[in-house]
C-alpha positions as CSV (number, residue, x, y, z in Angstrom):
1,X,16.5,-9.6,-9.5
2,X,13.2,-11.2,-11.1
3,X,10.2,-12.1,-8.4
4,X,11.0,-15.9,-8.3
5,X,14.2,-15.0,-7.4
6,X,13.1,-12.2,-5.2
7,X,10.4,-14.7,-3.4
8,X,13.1,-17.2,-3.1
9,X,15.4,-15.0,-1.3
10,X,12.4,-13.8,1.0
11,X,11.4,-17.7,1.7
12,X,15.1,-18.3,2.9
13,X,15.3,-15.6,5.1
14,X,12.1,-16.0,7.0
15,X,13.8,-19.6,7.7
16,X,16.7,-17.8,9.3
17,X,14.7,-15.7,11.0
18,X,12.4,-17.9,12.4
19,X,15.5,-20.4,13.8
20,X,18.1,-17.5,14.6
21,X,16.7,-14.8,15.1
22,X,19.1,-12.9,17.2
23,X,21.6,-13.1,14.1
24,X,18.9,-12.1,11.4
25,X,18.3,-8.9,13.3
26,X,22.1,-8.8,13.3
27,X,22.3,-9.3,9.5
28,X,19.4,-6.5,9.0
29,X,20.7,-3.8,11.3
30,X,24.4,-4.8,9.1
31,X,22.4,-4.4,6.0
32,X,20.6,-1.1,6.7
33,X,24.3,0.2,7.7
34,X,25.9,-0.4,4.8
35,X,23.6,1.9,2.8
36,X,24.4,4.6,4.8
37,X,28.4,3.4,4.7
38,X,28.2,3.1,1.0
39,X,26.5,6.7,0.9
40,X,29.0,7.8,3.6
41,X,32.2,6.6,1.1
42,X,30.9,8.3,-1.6
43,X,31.1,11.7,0.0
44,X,34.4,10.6,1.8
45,X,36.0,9.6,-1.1
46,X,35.1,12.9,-3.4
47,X,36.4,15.1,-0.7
48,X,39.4,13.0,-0.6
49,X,39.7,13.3,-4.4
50,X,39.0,17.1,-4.3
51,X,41.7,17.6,-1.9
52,X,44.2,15.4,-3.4
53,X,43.6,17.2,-6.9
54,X,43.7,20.3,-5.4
55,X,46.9,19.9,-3.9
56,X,48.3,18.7,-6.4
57,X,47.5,21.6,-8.9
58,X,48.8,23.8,-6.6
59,X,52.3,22.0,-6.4
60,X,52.0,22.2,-9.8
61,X,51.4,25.3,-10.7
62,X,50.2,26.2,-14.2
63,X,47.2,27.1,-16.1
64,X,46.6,24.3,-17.6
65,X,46.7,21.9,-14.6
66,X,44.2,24.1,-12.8
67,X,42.4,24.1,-15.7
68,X,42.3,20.5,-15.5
69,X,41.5,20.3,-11.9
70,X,38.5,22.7,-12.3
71,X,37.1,20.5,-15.0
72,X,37.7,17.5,-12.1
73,X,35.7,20.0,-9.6
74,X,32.9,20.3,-12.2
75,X,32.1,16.6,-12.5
76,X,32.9,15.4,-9.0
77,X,30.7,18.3,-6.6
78,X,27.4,17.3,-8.5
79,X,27.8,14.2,-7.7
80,X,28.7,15.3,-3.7
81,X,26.0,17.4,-3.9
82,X,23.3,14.7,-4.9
83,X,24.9,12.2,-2.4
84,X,24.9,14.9,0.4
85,X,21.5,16.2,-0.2
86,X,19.9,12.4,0.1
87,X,20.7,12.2,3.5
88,X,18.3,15.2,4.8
89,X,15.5,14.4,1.9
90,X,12.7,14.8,4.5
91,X,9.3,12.5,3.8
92,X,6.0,14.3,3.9
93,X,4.0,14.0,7.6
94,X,0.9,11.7,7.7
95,X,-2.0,13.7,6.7
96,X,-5.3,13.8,9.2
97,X,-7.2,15.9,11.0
98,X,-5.3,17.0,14.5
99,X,-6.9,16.0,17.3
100,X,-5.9,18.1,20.6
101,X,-6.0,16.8,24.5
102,X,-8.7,19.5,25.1
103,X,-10.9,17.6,22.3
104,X,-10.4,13.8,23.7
105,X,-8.7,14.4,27.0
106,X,-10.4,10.7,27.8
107,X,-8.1,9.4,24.5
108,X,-5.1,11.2,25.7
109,X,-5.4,9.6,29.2
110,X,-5.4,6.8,27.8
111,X,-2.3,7.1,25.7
112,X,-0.9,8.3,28.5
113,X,-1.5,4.8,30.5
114,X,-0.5,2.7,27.5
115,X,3.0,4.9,26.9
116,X,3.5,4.5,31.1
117,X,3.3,1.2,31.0
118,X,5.7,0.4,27.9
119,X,7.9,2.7,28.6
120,X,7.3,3.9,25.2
121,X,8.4,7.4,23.8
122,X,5.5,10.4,23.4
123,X,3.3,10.5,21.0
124,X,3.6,14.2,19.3
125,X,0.6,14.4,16.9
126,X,-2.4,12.7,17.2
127,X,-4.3,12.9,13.9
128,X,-7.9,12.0,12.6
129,X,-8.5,10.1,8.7
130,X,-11.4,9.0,7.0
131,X,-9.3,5.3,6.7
132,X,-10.8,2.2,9.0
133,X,-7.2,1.5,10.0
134,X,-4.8,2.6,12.5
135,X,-0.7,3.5,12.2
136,X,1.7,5.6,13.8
137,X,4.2,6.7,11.8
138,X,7.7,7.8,13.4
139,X,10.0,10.8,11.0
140,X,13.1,11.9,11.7
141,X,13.3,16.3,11.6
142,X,16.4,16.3,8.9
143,X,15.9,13.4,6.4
144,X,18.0,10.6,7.8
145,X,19.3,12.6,11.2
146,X,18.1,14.3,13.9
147,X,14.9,13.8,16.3
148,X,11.7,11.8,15.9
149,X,8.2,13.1,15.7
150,X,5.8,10.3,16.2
151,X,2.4,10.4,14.6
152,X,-0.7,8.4,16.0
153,X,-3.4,7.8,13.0
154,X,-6.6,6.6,13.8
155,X,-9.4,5.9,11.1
156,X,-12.4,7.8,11.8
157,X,-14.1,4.8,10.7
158,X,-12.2,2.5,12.7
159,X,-13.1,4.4,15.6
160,X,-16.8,4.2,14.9
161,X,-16.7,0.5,14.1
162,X,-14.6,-0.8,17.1
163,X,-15.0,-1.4,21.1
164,X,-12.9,0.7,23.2
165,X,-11.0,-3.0,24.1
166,X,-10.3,-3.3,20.4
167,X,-9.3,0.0,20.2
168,X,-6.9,-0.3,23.1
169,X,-5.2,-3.4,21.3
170,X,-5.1,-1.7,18.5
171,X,-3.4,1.2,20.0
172,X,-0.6,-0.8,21.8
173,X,-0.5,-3.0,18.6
174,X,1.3,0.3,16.9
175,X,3.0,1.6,19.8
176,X,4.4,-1.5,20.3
177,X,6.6,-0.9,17.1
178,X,8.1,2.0,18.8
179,X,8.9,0.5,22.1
180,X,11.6,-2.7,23.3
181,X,14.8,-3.2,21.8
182,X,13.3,-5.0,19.1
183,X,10.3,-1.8,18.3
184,X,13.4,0.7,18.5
185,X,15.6,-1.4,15.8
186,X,12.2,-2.2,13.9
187,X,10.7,1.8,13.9
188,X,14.5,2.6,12.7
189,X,14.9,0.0,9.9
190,X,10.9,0.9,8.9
191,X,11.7,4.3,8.2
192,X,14.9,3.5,6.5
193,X,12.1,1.4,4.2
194,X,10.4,4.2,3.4
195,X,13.5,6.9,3.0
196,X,15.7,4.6,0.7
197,X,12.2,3.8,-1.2
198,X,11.4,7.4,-1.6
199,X,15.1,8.3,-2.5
200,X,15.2,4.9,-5.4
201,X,12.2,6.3,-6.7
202,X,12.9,10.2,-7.3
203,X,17.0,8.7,-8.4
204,X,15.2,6.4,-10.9
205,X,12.2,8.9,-12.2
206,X,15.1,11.9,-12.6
207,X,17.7,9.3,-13.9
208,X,17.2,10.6,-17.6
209,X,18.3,14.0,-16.3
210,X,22.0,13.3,-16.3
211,X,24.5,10.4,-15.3
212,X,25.0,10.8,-11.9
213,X,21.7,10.5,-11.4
214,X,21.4,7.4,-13.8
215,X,24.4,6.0,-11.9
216,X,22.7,6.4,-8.8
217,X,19.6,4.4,-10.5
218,X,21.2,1.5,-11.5
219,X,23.4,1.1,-8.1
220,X,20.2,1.5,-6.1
221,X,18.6,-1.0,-8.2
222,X,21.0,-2.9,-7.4
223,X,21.1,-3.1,-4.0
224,X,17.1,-2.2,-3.0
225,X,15.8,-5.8,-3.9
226,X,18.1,-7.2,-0.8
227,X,17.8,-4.3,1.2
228,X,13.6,-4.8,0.8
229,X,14.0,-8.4,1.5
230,X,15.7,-8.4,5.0
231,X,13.8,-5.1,6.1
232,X,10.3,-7.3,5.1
233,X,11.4,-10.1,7.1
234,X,11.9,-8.4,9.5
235,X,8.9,-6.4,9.7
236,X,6.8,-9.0,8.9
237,X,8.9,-10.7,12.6
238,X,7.8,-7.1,14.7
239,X,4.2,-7.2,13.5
240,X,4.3,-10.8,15.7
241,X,6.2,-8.8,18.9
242,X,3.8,-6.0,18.2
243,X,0.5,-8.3,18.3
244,X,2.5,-9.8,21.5
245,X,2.3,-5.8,23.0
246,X,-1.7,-5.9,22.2
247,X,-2.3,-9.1,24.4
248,X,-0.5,-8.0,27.2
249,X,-2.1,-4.5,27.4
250,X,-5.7,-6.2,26.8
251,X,-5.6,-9.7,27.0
252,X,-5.1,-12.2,24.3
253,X,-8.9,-13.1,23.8
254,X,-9.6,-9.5,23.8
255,X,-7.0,-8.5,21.0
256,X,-7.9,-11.9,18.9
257,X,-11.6,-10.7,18.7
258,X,-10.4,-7.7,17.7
259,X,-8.1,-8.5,15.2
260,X,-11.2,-11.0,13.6
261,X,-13.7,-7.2,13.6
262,X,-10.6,-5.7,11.5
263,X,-10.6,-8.3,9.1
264,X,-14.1,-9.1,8.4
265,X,-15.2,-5.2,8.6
266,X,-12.9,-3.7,7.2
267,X,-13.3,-5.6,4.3
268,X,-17.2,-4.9,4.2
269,X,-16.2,-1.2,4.3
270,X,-14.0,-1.4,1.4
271,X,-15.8,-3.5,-1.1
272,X,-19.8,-2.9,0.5
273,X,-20.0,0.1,2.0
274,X,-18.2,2.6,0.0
275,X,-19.1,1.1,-3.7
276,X,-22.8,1.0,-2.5
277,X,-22.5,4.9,-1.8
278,X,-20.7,5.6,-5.1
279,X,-23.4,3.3,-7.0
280,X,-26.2,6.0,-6.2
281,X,-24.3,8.1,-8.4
282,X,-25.5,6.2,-11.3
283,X,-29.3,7.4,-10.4
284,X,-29.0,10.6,-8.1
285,X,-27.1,14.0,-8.3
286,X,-26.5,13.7,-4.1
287,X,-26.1,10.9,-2.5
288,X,-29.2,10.0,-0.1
289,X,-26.6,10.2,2.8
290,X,-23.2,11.2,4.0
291,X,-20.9,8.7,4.7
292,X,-19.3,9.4,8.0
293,X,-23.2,9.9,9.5
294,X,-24.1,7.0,8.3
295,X,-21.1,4.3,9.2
296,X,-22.2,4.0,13.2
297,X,-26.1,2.7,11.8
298,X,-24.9,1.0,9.1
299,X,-22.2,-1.2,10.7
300,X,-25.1,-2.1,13.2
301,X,-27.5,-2.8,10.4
302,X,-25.1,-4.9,8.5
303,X,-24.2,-6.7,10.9
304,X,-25.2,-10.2,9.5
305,X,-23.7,-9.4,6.2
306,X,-20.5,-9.5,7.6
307,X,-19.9,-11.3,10.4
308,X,-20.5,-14.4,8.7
309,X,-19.0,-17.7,9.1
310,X,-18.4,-18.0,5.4
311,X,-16.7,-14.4,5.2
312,X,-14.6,-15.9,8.7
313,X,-13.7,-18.8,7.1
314,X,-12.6,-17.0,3.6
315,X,-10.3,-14.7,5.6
316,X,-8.8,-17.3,7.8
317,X,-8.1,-19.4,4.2
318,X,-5.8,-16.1,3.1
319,X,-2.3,-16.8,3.2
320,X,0.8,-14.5,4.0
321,X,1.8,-12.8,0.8
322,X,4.7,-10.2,-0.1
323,X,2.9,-7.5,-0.3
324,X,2.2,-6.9,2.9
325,X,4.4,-6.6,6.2
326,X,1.4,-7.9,8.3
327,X,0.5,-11.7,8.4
328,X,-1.9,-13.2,7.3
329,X,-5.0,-13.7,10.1
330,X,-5.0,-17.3,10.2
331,X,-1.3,-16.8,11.3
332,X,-1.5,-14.0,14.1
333,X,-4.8,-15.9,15.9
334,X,-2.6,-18.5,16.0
335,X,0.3,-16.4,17.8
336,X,-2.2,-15.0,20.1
337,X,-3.0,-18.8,20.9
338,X,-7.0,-18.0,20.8
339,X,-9.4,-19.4,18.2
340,X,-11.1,-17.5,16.0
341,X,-14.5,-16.3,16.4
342,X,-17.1,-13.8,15.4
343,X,-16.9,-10.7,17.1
344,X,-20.3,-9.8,18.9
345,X,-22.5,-6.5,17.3
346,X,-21.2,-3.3,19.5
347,X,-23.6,-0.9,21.0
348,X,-20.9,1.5,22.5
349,X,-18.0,2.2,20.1
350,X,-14.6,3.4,20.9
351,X,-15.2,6.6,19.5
352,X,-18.1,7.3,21.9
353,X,-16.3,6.5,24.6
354,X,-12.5,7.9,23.8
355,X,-13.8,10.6,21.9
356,X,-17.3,11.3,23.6
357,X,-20.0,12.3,22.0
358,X,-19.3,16.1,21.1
359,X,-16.1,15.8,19.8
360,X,-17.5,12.8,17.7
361,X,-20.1,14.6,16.0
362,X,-18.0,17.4,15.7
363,X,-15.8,15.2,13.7
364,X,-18.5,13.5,11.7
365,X,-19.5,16.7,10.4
366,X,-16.5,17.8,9.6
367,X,-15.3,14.7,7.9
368,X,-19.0,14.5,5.8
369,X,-18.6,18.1,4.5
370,X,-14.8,17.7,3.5
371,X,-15.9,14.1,1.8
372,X,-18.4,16.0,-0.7
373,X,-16.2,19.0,-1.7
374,X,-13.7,16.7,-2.8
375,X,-16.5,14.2,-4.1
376,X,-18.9,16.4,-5.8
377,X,-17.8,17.2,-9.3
378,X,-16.7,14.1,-9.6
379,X,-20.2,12.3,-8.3
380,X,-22.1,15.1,-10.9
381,X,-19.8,14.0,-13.7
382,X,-20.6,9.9,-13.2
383,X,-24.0,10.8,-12.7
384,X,-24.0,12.8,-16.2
385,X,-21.9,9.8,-17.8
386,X,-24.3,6.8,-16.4
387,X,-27.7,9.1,-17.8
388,X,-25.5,9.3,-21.7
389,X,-23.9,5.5,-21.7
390,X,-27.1,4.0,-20.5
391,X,-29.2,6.0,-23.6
392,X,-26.8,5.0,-25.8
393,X,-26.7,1.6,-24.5
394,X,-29.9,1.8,-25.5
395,X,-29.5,2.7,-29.0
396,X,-27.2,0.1,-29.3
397,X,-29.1,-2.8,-28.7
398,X,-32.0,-1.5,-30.5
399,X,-30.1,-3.0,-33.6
400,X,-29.3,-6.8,-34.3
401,X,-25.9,-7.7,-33.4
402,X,-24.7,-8.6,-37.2
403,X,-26.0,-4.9,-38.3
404,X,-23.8,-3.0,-35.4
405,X,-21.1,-0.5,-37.3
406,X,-17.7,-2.5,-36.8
407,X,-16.3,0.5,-35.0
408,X,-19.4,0.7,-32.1
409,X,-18.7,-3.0,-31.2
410,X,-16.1,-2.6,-29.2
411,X,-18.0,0.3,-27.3
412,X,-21.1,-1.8,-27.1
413,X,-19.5,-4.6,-25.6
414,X,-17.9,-2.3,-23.0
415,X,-21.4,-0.9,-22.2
416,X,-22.6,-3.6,-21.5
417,X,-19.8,-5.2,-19.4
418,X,-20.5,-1.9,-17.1
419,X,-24.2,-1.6,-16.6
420,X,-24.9,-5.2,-17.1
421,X,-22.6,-7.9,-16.5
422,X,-19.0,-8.9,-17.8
423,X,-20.7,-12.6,-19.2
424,X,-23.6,-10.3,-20.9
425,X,-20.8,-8.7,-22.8
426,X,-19.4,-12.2,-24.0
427,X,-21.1,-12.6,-27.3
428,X,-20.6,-9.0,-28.2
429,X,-16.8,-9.6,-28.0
430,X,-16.3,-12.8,-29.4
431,X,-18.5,-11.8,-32.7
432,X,-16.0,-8.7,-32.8
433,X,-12.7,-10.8,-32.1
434,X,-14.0,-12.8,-35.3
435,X,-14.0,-9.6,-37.2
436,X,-11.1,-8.9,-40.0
437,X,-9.6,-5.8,-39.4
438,X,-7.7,-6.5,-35.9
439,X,-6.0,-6.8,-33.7
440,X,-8.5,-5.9,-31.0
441,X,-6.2,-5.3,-27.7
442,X,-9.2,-3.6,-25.5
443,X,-12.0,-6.4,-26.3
444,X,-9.0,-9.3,-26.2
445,X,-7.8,-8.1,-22.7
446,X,-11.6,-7.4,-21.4
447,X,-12.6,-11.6,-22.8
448,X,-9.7,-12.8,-21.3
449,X,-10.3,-10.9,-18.4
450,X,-14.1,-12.4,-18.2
451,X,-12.8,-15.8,-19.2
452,X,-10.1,-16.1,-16.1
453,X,-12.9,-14.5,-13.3
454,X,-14.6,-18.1,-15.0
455,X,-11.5,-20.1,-14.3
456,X,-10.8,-20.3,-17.8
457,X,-7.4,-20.9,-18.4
458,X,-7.8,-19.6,-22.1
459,X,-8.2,-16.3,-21.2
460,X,-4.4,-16.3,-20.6
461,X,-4.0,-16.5,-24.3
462,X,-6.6,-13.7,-25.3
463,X,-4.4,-11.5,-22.4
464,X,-1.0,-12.1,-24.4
465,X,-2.3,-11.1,-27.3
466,X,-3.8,-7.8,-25.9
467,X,-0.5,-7.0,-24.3
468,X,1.8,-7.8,-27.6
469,X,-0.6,-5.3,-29.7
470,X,-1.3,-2.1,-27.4
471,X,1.9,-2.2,-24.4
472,X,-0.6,0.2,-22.0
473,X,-1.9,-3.0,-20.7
474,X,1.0,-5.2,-20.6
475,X,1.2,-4.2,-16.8
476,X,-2.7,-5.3,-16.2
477,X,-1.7,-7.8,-18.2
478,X,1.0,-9.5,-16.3
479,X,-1.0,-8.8,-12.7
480,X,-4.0,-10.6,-13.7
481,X,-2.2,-13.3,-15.0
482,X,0.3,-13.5,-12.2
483,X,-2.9,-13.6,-9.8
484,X,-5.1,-16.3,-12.2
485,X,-1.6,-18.6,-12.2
486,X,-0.5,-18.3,-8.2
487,X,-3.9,-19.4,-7.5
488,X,-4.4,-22.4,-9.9
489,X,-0.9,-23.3,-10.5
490,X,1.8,-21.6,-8.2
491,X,4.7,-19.5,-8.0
492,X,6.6,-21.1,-10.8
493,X,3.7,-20.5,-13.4
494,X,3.0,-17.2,-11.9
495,X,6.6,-16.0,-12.1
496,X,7.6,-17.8,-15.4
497,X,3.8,-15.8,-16.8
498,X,5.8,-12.0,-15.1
499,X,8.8,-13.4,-17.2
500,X,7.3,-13.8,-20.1
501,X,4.9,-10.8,-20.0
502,X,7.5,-8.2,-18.5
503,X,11.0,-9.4,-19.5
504,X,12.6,-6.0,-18.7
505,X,11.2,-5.3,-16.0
506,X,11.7,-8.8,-14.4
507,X,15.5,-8.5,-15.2
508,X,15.8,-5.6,-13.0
């Protein structure tokens, strides 16, 4: 199935599950069974085979029809064996740092309340990562069967940058998905998501090994582009009944507020915060500060760079797309039937008062020291990279463009893209796309890459033509022209552009 026809599909049922949705869920839950009744007839039908064959050789006894039924045996039990063994392929746990009662017995009270009150099921692990986001996560013990454990993950982050209202939305946002007729069918069909994802993807990337295997590929295949349609759907429907769980628990003005803080700092963490960390790389062995010390001060300080009317009004212009289960913001203020506004700068966060102060710093430390063993090498080695590229950046433009070696212009264009800016490194490229000698796939895919962040169309052109000569970027390729054509022409042109960059793929 190609995407137009995949978004097509998606489009239609959202309609049905917008005006019926009592018979989508039926249609999902019918859906999600017949994967495991497909799997289930597999292994039925082998055994049945294996029987029958056996029998049969022994009412017809010879060498040679035993012979034949072992040879039967031999192809038919690798393929029960693969089937059998993908019902109890376990998925990994969430990874965080455990939090106990003794540590936050404030956090656990309070989990404790919320699960009371929604008759929700217990919460087994409480865990602490250095995200700014929230989840709980539900796995069953064997693979598909047996007991839950649920996992609650809270961003360190998120606690620091968050009231302890927010937070409590937050909270009963996720555990929401576990509780209610509709969380129970919703947890269940999510973590069929993620066990028939996990099982397509080791079936496809072992498929070469043999043909059962390779069968296994091609059925999946098959069947995961519907399968991923109706579980989306419906997802995307529980994140609505889950935002619906936050209101009641906190109010709806509370959990709107809330949901505006995620958006707008959340998105300052990701593309202010951490890349202005990582940029002292460029001049320092050690970074002036750790991160985790410095997020409570630094939300505060920044608080006018992003809680900003313009940044609100950017967010609430971002529509629902299909890569994400949740909606877009615009669309869940709406549900909550608030308007959107900026939240107010916090003085107490969640994590002070959840967490208290101890076990905050405690985790602060903790978090900061883990950061820069991980991050260390890595920072030294960018640090060592910057102080070379910049000298021979230099060096580079110390001659006149015409003079520079054929091979170095592709390098000194690059350089310059990086520790300039990508319209500094114009001219570079399109005196070395002139050159005879070509193709050119790196400098064609970084002007056409320039030339569409301009809103030039023509950089489409330079992108094919980087993708036909050198197919390592045919999949950057077809993503940044997917992304240049969905927002200046639409779907059509942006699937027709996949088609035409990625015709295998899209055929799938």
């Amino acid at each position: 199935m190609d995407q137009l026809a995949y978004t097509h599909l998606v489009r239609r049922l959202e309609h049905d599950s917008n005006f019926h949705p009592a018979a989508f869920r039926s249609k999902v839950l019918l859906v999600s069974a017949s994967a495991y009744l497909a799997l289930f007839g597999v292994l039925i039908a082998i055994a049945t085979l294996l029987y029958l064959g056996l029998h049969w050789a022994q009412s017809h006894r010879s060498s040679y029809n035993m012979l034949r039924f072992g040879l039967f045996a031999l192809i038919m039990l690798p393929v029960f064996w693969v089937v059998f063994r993908s019902f109890f392929m376990r998925l990994p746990a969430p990874e965080g740092r455990p939090i106990r009662r003794e540590e936050a017995p404030k956090l656990f009270e309070t989990l404790d309340k919320i699960r009371l009150k929604l008759k929700g099921p217990k919460i087994h692990h409480v865990l602490i990562d250095s995200e700014y986001n929230a989840a709980i996560s539900q796995l069953p013990r064997f693979g598909l069967f047996g007991p839950h454990t649920n996992y609650l993950i809270l961003g360190l982050p998120y606690l620091l940058g968050v009231t302890h209202k927010e937070m409590l939305a937050t909270v009963a946002h996720e555990y929401g998905h576990l509780c209610g007729n509709h969380g129970k069918l919703g947890a269940w069909v999510y973590r069929q998501r993620r066990t028939f994802g996990a099982l397509y993807e080791q079936v496809r990337d072992s498929s070469d090994d043999n043909w059962i295997q390779a069968g296994m590929a091609r059925a999946l295949g098959k069947f995961m582009p519907y399968y991923n349609a109706y579980t989306f759907v419906l997802s995307r429907q529980d994140e609505y009944e889950a935002d619906r769980t936050a209101s009641q628990i906190v109010g709806a003005s509370a959990n709107a507020h809330g949901l505006v803080r995620d958006a707008l700092l959340g998105r300052w963490v990701h593309q202010d915060f951490w890349p202005k960390l990582y940029q002292q790389a460029e001049t320092a062995m050690r970074p002036s500060f750790m991160p985790f010390s410095a997020m409570r001060m630094a939300f505060k300080a920044s608080y006018e760079q992003w809680a900003t009317a313009e940044r609100l009004a950017e967010a609430l212009a971002e529509k629902s797309n299909l890569n994400d289960t949740h909606p877009a913001l615009s669309e869940r203020i709406a549900a909550t039937g608030q308007k959107a506004a900026l939240p107010t700068c916090i003085e107490v966060s969640a994590a002070d008062v959840l967490l208290g102060g101890t076990t905050t710093k405690t985790l602060i430390a903790e978090f900061d020291q883990d950061w820069w063993s991980k991050e260390s090498k890595k920072w030294e080695t960018r640090c060592k990279y910057v102080f070379r590229s910049k000298a021979r950046l230099q060096e580079l433009s110390a001659v006149p463009l015409a003079q520079v070696a054929l091979l170095d212009l592709q390098e000194f264009a690059l350089l310059i893209g990086e520790f300039d800016t990508p319209q500094a490194a114009k001219p570079v490229l399109e005196h070395l796309l002139k050159q005879t000698g070509g193709p050119y796939p790196k400098a064609a895919f970084v002007y056409g890459h320039i030339l569409l962040d301009e809103g030039n169309g023509r950089g489409l052109e330079h992108l094919e033509s980087a993708a036909a000569n050198d197919r390592r970027l045919v999949e950057q390729v077809a993503q940044l022209g997917y992304d240049f054509l969905m927002k200046h022409q639409g779907e059509y042109a942006a699937h027709a552009w996949w088609k035409k960059i990625m015709p295998a793929q899209a055929s799938d």
